[in-house]
C-alpha positions in Angstrom: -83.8 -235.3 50.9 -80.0 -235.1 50.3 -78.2 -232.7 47.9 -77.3 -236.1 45.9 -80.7 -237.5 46.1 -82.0 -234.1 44.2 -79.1 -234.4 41.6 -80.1 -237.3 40.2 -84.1 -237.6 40.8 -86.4 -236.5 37.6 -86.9 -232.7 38.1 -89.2 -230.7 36.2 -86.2 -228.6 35.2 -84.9 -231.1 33.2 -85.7 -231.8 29.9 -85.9 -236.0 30.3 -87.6 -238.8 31.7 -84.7 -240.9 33.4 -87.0 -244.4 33.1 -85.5 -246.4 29.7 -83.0 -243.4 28.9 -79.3 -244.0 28.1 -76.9 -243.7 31.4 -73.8 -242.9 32.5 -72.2 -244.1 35.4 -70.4 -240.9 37.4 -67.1 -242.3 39.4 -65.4 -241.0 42.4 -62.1 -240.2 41.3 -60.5 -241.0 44.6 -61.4 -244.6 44.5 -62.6 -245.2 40.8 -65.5 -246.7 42.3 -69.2 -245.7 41.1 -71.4 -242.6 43.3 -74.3 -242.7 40.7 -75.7 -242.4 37.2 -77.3 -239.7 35.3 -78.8 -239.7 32.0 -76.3 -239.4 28.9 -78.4 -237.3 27.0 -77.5 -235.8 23.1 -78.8 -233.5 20.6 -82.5 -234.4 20.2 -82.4 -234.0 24.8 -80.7 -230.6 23.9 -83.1 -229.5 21.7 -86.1 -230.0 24.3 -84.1 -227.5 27.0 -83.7 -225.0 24.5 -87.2 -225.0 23.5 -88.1 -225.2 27.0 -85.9 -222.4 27.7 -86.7 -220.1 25.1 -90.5 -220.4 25.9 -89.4 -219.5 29.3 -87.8 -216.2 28.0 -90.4 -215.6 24.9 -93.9 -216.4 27.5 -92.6 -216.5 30.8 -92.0 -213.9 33.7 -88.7 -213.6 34.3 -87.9 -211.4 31.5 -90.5 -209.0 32.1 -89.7 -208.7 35.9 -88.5 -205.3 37.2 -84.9 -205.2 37.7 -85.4 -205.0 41.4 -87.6 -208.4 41.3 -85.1 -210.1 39.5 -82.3 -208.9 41.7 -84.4 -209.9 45.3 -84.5 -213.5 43.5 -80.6 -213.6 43.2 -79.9 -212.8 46.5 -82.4 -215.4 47.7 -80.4 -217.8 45.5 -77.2 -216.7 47.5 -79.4 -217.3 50.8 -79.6 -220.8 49.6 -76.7 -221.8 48.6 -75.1 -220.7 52.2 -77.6 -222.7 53.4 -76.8 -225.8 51.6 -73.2 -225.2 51.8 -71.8 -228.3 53.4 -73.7 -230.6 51.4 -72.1 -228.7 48.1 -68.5 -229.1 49.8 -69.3 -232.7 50.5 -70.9 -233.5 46.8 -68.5 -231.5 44.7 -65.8 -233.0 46.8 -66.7 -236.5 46.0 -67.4 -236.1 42.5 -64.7 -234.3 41.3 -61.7 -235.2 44.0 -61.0 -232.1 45.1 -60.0 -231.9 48.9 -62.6 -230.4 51.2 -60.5 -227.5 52.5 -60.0 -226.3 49.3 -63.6 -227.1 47.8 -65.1 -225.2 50.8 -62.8 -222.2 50.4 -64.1 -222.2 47.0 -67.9 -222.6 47.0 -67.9 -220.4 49.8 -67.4 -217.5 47.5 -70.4 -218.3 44.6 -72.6 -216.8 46.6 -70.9 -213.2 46.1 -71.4 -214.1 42.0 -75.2 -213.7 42.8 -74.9 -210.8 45.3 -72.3 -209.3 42.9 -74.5 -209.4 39.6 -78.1 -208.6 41.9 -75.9 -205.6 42.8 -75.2 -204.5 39.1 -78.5 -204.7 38.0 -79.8 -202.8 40.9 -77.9 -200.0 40.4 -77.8 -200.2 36.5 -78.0 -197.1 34.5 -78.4 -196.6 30.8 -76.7 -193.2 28.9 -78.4 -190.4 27.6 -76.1 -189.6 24.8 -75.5 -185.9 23.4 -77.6 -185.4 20.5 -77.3 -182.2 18.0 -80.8 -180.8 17.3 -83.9 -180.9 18.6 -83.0 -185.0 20.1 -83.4 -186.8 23.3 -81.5 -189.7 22.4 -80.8 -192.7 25.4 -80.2 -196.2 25.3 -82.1 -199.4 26.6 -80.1 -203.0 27.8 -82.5 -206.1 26.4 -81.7 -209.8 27.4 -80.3 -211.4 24.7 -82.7 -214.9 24.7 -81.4 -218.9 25.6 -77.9 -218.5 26.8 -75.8 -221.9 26.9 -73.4 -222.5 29.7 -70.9 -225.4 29.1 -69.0 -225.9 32.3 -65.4 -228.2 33.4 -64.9 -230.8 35.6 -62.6 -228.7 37.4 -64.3 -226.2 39.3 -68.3 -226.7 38.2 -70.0 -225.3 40.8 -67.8 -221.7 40.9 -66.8 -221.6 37.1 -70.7 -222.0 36.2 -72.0 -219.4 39.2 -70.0 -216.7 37.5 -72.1 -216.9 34.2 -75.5 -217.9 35.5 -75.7 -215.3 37.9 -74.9 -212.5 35.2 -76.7 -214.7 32.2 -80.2 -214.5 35.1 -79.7 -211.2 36.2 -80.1 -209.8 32.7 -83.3 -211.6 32.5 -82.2 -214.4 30.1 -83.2 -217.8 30.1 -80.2 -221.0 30.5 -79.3 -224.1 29.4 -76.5 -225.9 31.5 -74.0 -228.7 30.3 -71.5 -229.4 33.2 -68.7 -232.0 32.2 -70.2 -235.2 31.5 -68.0 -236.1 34.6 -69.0 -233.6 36.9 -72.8 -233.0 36.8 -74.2 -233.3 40.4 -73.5 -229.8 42.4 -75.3 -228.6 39.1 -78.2 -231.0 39.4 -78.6 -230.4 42.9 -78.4 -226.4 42.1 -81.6 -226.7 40.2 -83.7 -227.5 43.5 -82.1 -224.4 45.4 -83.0 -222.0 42.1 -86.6 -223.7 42.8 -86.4 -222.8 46.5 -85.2 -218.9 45.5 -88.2 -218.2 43.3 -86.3 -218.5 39.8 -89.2 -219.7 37.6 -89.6 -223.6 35.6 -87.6 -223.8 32.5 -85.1 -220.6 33.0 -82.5 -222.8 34.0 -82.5 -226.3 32.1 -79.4 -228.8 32.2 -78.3 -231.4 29.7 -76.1 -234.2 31.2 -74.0 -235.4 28.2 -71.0 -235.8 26.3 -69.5 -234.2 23.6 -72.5 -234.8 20.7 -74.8 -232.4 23.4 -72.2 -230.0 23.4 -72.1 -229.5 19.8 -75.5 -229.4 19.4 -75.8 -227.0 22.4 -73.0 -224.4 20.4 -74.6 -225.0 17.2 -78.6 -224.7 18.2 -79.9 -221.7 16.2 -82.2 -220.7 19.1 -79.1 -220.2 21.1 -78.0 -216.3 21.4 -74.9 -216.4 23.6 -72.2 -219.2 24.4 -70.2 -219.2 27.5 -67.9 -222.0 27.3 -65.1 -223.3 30.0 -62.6 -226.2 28.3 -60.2 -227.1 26.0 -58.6 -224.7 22.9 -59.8 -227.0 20.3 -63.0 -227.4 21.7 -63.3 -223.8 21.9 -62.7 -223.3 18.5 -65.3 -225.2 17.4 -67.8 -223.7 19.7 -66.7 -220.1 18.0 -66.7 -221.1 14.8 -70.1 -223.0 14.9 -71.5 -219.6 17.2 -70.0 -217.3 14.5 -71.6 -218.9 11.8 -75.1 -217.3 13.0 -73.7 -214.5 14.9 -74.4 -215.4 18.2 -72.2 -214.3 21.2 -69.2 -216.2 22.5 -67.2 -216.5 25.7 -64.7 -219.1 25.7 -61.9 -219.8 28.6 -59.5 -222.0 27.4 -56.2 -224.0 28.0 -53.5 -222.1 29.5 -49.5 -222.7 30.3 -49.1 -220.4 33.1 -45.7 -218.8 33.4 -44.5 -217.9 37.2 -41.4 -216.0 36.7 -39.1 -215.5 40.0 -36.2 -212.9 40.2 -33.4 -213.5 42.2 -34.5 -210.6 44.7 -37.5 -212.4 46.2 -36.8 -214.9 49.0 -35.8 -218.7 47.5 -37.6 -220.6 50.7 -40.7 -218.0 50.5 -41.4 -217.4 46.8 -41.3 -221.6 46.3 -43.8 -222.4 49.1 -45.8 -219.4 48.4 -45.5 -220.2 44.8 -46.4 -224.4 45.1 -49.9 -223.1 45.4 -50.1 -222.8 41.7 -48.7 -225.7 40.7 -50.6 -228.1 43.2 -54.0 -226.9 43.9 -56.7 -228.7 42.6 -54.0 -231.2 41.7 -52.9 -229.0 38.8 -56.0 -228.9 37.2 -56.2 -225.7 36.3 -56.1 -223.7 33.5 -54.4 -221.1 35.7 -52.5 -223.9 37.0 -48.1 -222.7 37.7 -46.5 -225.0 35.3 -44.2 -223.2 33.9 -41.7 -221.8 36.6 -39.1 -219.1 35.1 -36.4 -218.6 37.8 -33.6 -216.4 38.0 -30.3 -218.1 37.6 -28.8 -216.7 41.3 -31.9 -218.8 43.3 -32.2 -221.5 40.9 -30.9 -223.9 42.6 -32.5 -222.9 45.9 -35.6 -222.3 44.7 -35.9 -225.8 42.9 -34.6 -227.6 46.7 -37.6 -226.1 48.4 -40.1 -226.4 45.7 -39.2 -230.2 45.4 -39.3 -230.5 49.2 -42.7 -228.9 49.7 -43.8 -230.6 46.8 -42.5 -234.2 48.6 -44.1 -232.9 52.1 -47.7 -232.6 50.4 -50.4 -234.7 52.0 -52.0 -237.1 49.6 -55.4 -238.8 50.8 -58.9 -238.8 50.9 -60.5 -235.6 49.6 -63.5 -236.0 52.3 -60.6 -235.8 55.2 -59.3 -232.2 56.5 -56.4 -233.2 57.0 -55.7 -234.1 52.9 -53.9 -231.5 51.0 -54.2 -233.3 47.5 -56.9 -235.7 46.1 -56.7 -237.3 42.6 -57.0 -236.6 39.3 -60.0 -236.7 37.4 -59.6 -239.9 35.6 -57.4 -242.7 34.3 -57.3 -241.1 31.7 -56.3 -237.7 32.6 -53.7 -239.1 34.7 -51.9 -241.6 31.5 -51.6 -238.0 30.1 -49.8 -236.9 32.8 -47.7 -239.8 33.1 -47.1 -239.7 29.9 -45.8 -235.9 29.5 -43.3 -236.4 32.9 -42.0 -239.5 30.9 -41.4 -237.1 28.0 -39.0 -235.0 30.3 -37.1 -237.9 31.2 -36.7 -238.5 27.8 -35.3 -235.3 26.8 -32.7 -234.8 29.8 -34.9 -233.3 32.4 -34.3 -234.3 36.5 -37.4 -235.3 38.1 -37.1 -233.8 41.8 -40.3 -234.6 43.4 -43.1 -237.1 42.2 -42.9 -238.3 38.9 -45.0 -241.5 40.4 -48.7 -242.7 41.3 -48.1 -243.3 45.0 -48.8 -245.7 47.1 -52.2 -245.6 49.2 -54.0 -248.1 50.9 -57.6 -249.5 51.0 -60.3 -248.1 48.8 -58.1 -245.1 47.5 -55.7 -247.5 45.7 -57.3 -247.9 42.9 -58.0 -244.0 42.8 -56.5 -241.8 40.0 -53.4 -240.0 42.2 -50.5 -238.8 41.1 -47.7 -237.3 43.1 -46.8 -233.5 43.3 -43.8 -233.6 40.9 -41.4 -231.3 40.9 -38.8 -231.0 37.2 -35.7 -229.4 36.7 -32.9 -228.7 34.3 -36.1 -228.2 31.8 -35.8 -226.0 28.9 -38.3 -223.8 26.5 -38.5 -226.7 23.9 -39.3 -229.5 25.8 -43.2 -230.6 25.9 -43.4 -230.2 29.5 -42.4 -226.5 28.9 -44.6 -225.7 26.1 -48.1 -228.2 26.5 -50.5 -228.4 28.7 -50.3 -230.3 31.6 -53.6 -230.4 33.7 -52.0 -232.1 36.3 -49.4 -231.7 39.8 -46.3 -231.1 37.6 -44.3 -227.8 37.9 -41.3 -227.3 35.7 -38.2 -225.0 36.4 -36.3 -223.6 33.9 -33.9 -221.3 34.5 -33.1 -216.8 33.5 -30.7 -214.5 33.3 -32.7 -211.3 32.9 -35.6 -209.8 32.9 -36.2 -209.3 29.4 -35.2 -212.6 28.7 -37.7 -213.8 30.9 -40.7 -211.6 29.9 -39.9 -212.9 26.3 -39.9 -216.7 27.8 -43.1 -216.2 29.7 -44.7 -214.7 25.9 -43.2 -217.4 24.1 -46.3 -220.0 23.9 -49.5 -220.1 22.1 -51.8 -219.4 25.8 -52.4 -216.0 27.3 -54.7 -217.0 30.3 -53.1 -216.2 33.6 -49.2 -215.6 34.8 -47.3 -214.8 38.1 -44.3 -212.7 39.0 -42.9 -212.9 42.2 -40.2 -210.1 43.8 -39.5 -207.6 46.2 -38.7 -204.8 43.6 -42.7 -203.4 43.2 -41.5 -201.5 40.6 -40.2 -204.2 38.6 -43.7 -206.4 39.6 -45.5 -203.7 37.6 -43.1 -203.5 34.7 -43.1 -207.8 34.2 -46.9 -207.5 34.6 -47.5 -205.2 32.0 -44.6 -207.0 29.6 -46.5 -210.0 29.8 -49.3 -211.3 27.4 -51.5 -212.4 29.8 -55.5 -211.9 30.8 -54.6 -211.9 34.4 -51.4 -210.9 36.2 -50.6 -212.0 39.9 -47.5 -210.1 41.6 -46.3 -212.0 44.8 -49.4 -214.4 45.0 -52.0 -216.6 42.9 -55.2 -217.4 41.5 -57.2 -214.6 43.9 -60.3 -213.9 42.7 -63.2 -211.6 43.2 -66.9 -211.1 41.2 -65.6 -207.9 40.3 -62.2 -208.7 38.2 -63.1 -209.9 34.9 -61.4 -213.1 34.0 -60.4 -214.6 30.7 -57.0 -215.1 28.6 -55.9 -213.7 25.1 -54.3 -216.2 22.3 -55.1 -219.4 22.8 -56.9 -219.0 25.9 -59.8 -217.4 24.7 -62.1 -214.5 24.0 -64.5 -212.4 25.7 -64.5 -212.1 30.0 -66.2 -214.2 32.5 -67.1 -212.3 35.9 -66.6 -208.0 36.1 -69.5 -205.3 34.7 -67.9 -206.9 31.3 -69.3 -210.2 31.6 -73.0 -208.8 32.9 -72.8 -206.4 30.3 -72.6 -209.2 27.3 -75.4 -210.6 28.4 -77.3 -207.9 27.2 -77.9 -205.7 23.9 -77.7 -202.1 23.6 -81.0 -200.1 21.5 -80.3 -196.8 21.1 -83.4 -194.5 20.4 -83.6 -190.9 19.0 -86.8 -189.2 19.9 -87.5 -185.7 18.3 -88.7 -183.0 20.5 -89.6 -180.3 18.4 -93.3 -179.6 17.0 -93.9 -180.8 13.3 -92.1 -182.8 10.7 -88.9 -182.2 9.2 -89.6 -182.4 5.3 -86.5 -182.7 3.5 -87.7 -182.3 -0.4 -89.9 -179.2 0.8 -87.2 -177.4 1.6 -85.6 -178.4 5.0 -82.4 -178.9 3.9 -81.0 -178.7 7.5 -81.3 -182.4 8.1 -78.4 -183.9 9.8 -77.6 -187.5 8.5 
């Protein structure tokens, strides 16, 4: 049986019967056509998985395992998804447009998410903190219960492999909601964590829209809330999380600044650079769209953007020999359309792109839009300050450094940013001037199990990936032990008692 085939057959994982439910066609971006359906489930669907999952974690074995059970599982789970490899390239490639090449470079790395966190729980350690007194006082790490993962369309398989393998390793139980347009590399995951040993009803998944979401942040049985979107919908999520104390982890928009001094090379820095702008088609929340450039390579720089920009091959995301697939949706691309329309508007030179291009055959009616490339931009224009979520890069122009450290600050987002130059000391100096959750000098968007990831404003709260994101799915219960013989009683007289 194929990867799709166990995406979308009934699986004892998941909480629904799919004869008579509600569906929702799931379209192939590159030619708007339909691959399948899945069921559209909402709150009442969401409230089975958590109950499932929370008697999974309140009567089930996988809390109680030993750490090094739990972490043989996990690597078994890495075994298995190198083993199912292509198929994941192929599926998440079809569903969510994404050229192979890149989609394989991707997913090749989720398996180190599960070696990573099998790692840190094998060699965790808990303190034995200094006690005055006759004390032995350590600490103990307990799961924390359900733990909800709400995932993007963007990059499903990897963003939700960096929770679930810290959310398992800690012993709690899941419940998944990929994008309501993105839901079959999670669907076929559930037969691999089968495969691995992880037990029925740790990991559940809910394949809705927006009303499962809600209930999924709001469910009082859920304990922790890792959630990969939009800044509003973040803010909801915390607010309705907060409102019984549970946990939060929220990634969210982002208006990645690239700033690019006049020392680095103008041919160099703008080919090495276009990788932020166009992979994944811009849709990223890291994603280069903001391009600060140093007056004395402006003009430079901006020539060889546009023409590597112009010289990127658009096609089918199942062919090796595409370099940029489509856009998620219609709809997703109007809003790109839209926003380079807005630079027109307001005086702004479209380079490169600006268009939906021409292709032939089945991808015509697919959601493309070219690599665009925008110049003469300034701060206050919308393609400088909103996010885009799509192939456009804007270039706007600096004198010096300060002024461009205080450009690159000067929006709401704090997720990611870049600086490229030769001067290392001056890479270091930018990088810690800017106000930004992760810094790249001379490159982009590398990424490792061990660097935690997440942004500060706008962009979110709390870290995905790093000992700080296995760490928050646990809690910390300190216990003081007396060692000495006897009771201490303070209103006979032992008035030594330290409080």
């Amino acid at each position: 049986m194929s990867l799709l085939d166990a995406a979308v057959r009934p699986n004892p994982q998941q909480p629904y019967e799919s004869d008579g439910a509600l569906l929702r066609d799931i379209i192939n971006p590159s030619t708007g056509s339909m691959i399948t359906s899945v069921p559209e489930h909402g709150p009442d669907d969401v409230d089975i998985a958590v109950a499932s999952a929370l008697a999974a974690f309140s009567t089930g074995t996988w809390p109680a395992l030993t750490a090094t059970e739990r972490a043989r599982i996990l690597l078994r789970v890495a075994d298995e998804i190198e083993a199912s490899s292509e198929e994941l390239y192929q599926l998440e490639a079809l569903n969510n447009g994404r050229p192979v090449n890149e989609t394989r470079a991707q997913l090749s790395r989720v398996p180190e998410w599960f070696r990573y966190n099998a790692g840190l729980l094998a060699a965790q350690r808990t303190a034995v903190l200094p006690t005055d007194g006759p004390y032995l006082t350590y600490q103990r790490r307990a799961p924390l219960g359900v733990c909800a993962i709400i995932t993007p369309f963007n990059h499903p398989m990897l963003i939700l492999a960096r929770s679930l393998s810290a959310a398992l390793a800690n012993g709690n139980t899941v419940v998944i909601k990929p994008s309501e347009m993105t839901p079959l590399t999670t669907l076929a995951l559930l037969p691999i964590l089968q495969r691995a040993g992880v037990p029925e009803g740790v990991v559940n998944v809910v394949t809705g829209a927006a009303p499962a979401g809600i209930r999924l942040t709001e469910h009082p049985d859920v304990a922790k809330v890792t959630l990969t979107g939009g800044t509003e919908t973040g803010r909801s999520a915390a607010v309705a999380a907060a409102r019984r104390f549970a946990r939060m982890t929220a990634e969210l928009g982002g208006k990645t600044p690239i700033i690019v001094f006049d020392d680095s090379d103008a041919k160099g820095a703008a080919e090495g650079a276009a990788f932020a702008a166009f992979v994944a088609a811009g849709q990223s929340c890291v994603a280069g769209s903001r391009f600060l450039v140093q007056r004395g390579i402006y003009d430079s720089f901006v020539e060889h953007l546009a023409a590597r920009a112009a010289a990127i091959r658009i096609g089918d995301p199942r062919s090796p020999q595409t370099q940029m697939g489509p856009l998620i949706s219609e709809r997703q691309r109007g809003k790109v359309a839209e926003l380079v329309d807005s630079a027109r508007a307001e005086g702004a030179t479209i380079l490169a792109g600006g268009n939906v291009p021409e292709l032939e055959g089945e991808l015509a009616d697919g959601f493309f839009y070219a690599p665009t490339v925008i110049s003469d931009a300034t701060m206050d224009m919308r393609v400088a300050r909103e996010e885009i979520f799509g192939p456009v890069a804007v270039v706007i122009p600096f004198d010096a450094e300060d002024e461009a450290i205080s450009m690159a600050n000067d929006n709401p987002y704090g997720l990611g940013a870049g600086v490229w130059t030769s001067d290392f000391s001056r890479g270091l100096r930018v990088a810690d001037g800017v106000k930004a959750g992760m810094v790249w000098i001379n490159d982009h968007h590398r990424l490792e199990p061990s660097l935690p990831w997440g942004g500060v404003k706008e962009s979110g709260i709390g870290k995905d990936a790093g000992s700080e994101s296995f760490d928050d799915f646990s809690w910390i219960k300190t216990v003081v032990a007396r060692t000495a013989p006897g009771y201490s009683d303070w209103y006979g007289g032992a008035n030594e008692r330290l409080n």
